[in-house]
N, C-alpha and C positions, 0 to 999 in steps of 0.2 A: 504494500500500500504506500509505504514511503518514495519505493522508487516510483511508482504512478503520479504521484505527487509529486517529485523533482520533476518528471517528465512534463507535465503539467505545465509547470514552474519555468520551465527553460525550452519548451516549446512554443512560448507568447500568448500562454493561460494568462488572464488576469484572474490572482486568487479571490474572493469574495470571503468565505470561511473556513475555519479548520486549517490543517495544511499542518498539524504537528503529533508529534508522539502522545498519546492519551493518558500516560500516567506509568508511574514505574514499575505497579505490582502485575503487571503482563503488559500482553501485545495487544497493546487499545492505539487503536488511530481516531482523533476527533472526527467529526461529520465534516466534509469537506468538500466544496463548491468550487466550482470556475466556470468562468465566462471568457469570451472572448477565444474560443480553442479554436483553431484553425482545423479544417477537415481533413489535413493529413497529416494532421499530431497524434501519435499512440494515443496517445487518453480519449480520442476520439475516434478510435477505430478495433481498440480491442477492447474483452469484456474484461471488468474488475470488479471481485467480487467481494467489494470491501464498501465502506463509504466513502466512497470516493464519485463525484457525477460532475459533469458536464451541464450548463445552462446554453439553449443553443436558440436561437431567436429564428422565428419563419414570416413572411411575407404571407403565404398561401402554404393552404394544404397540401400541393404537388411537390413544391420545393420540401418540407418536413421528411413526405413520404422517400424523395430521393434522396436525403442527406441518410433518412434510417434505410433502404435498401442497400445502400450504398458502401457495406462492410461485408464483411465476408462474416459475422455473427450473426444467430438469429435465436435468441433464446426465446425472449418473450419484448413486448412491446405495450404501452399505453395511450390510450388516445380521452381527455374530457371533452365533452359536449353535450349541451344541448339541443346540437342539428344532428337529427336522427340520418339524412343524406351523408353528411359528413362520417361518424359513423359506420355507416354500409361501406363508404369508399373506402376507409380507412383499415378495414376488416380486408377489403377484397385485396388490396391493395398490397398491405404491408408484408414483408417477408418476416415471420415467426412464427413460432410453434405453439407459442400462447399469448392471448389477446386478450387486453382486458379494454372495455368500452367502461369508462368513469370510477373505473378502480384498478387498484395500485398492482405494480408487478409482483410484488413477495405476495407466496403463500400460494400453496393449490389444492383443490380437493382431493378427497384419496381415491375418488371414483372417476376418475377423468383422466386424459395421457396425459403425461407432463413431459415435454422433451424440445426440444427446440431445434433448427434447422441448420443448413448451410453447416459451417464448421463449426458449428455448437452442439449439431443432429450424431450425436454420436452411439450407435447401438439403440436397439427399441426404447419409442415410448415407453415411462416406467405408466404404471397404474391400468386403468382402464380394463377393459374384459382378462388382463393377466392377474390383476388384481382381484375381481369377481372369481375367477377361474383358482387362484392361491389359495382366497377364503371361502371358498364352495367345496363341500364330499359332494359326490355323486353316490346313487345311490340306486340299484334297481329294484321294484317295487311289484309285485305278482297281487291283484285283486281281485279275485273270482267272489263274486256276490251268491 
């Protein structure tokens, strides 16, 4: 996370928050913000799975949509609104594996895939009918009435 954050730092992030070591009794990284990241600065093109994010400003929806196709990750993705058009597009549109329409990326049900695409897509979907299929006996059943 530090080194994301140097990257960040000396790739023409301007920091906004955080940006240092979280305290001595482990490996804590404050909540850490930047703006101003150029589109082909690592902090902007690979995943980190720390607190550490990017603030990236859009014009239009198309431009947003190109800036997030535009890496070769694709875990999961967010889109807020209230234009349900927007929305639809945004779904159709975005390259990931989990899509959240006005809620946040963390967290997923146990009953659903959870996996993501591109070079993120690695090995099956976890959950979903393997999971049904894990927590299910089967069983066969003879009724003669």
């Amino acid at each position: 996370m530090l080194e994301a954050i140097q990257d960040g730092r000396g790739q023409g992030g301007k920091l906004l928050a955080g940006g240092e070591h979280g305290g001595d009794d482990g490996y804590f990284v404050a909540p850490t913000l930047f703006e101003d990241v150029g589109a082909t600065a690592d902090l902007a093109r690979r995943e980190v799975f720390g607190p550490v994010a990017s603030l990236f400003r859009f014009a239009t929806l198309d431009e947003a949509l190109a800036r997030a196709n535009d890496v070769e990750y694709g875990l999961s993705a967010a889109i807020f609104t209230s234009a349900l058009a927007t929305a639809q597009r945004f779904v159709g549109v975005v390259q990931a594996g989990v899509i959240h329409v006005n809620s946040t990326t963390t967290g997923a049900e146990v009953y659903v895939p959870f996996g993501g695409i591109k070079a993120t897509g690695w090995g099956p979907h976890e959950q979903g009918r393997a999971a049904v299929e894990f927590y299910t006996d089967v069983a066969t059943v003879y009724l003669d009435a």
